[in-house]
Structures are given as C-alpha cells and as structure tokens.
N, C-alpha and C positions, 0 to 999 in steps of 0.2 A: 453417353454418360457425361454429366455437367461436371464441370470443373468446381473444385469445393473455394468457396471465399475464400481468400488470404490475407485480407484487406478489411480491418476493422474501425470504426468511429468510437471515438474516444467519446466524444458527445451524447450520441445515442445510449452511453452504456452509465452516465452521468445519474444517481439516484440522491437526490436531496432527502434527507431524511429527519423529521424532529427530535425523535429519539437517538440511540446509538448510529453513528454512521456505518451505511448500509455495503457488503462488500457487496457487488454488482460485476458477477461471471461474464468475462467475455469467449473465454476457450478453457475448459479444462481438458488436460490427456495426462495419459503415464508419465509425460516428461516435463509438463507443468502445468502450471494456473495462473490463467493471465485475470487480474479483476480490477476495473476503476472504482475508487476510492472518491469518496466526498464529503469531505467536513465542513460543517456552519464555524461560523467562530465562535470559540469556546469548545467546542467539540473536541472528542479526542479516541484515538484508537490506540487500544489499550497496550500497553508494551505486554510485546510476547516475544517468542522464538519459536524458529523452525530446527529441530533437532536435524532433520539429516538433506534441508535444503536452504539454497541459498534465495536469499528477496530483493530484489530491487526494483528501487523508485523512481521513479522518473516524476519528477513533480511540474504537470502543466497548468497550475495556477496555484494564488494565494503564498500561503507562507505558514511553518507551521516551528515548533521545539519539537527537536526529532531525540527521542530517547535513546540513548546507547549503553544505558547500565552502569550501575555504578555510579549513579548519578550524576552522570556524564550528559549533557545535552548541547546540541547542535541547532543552529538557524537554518531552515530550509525553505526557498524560495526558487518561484519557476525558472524551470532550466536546470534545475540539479538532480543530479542524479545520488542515490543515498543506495550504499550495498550493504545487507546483512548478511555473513555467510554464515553455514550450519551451526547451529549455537547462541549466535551473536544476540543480546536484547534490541528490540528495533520496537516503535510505536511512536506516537505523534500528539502532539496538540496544537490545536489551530488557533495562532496568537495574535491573529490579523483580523483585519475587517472584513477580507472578503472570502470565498469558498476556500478550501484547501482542496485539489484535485490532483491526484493522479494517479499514475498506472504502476501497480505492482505486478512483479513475474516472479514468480516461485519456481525455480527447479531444485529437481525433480519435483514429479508429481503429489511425490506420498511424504512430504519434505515433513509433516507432522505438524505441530502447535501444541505449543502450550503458554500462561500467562505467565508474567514473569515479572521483575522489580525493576522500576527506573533506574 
C-alpha cells in the first residue's frame, strides 16, 4: 500500500485565468479545503464569508486590498498571512502589477459561503 502525498506544489495548482479568478483544488476533506488562488491585476475575488469556518491566506506573490467589511480594507503583500474567522467578510483585489497568488485553507470542511459587502 503506497503512502498517500502530503507534499503539495503551489505552482502546479497556479490557474491564470481571463475571466473571474479560478479557485484551483489542491485537497478537499471533512476538515478542509486547501485551493491556490490567482489573480491578474485588476482582478478580484469577490468578498464573502464562511459561516461556520475559518480562511486563511497565506499570500506567495503580488499584492492585493483585502476586504474586511465595513469598508475596512487592508494592504496585502507576499509573506502575509490574512485570517478570516467564521463570519468574518474576507475578499480581495489585485492593486499590483503583478499576479496576486496564494493559498487559502478553509477549516472545517463544510465551513459554507456566501457573498457579502466590502
């Protein structure tokens, strides 16, 4: 019996997209959903919440205005990490020249979505 990957590329999972930026699955389970993220500049993912989980981002490139509701916004660049816990409004827009990338982790699994107001 082969031992299952535990060891994922952030690269490989990378989807440029013209339209809406594409969430791109690296694991989903019961206990979460891991998906790399990639926005053009000008691009934006749309502010929402997860009713009964928490998201965090780990941003490995670009730069983006991270929404927090209430018209609250935040400057996010590589190497930061941004947590939205159950409820919280979280989304993005990429205010840079270059890709906005990174990796978001939902826990729990069934952590929910819905759209929601900058």
């Amino acid at each position: 019996m082969g031992m299952e990957s535990r060891i994922f590329s952030v690269a490989k999972h990378i989807r440029p997209s013209d339209g809406e930026p594409i969430r791109s699955v690296v694991l989903e389970t019961k206990d979460s959903a891991v998906v790399v993220w990639h926005a053009h500049p000008g691009q934006e993912i749309a502010a929402h919440i997860h009713p009964h989980g928490q998201d965090t981002w780990t941003v490995i490139s670009g730069e983006a205005e991270y929404y927090q509701g209430g018209g609250i916004v935040a400057h996010l660049k590589a190497g930061d990490i941004a947590i939205a816990k159950p409820g919280q409004v979280h989304g993005a827009l990429n205010s840079g020249s270059e890709p906005f990338i990174f990796v978001s982790v939902v826990a729990s699994g069934n952590a929910g979505f819905a759209l929601a107001e900058k």
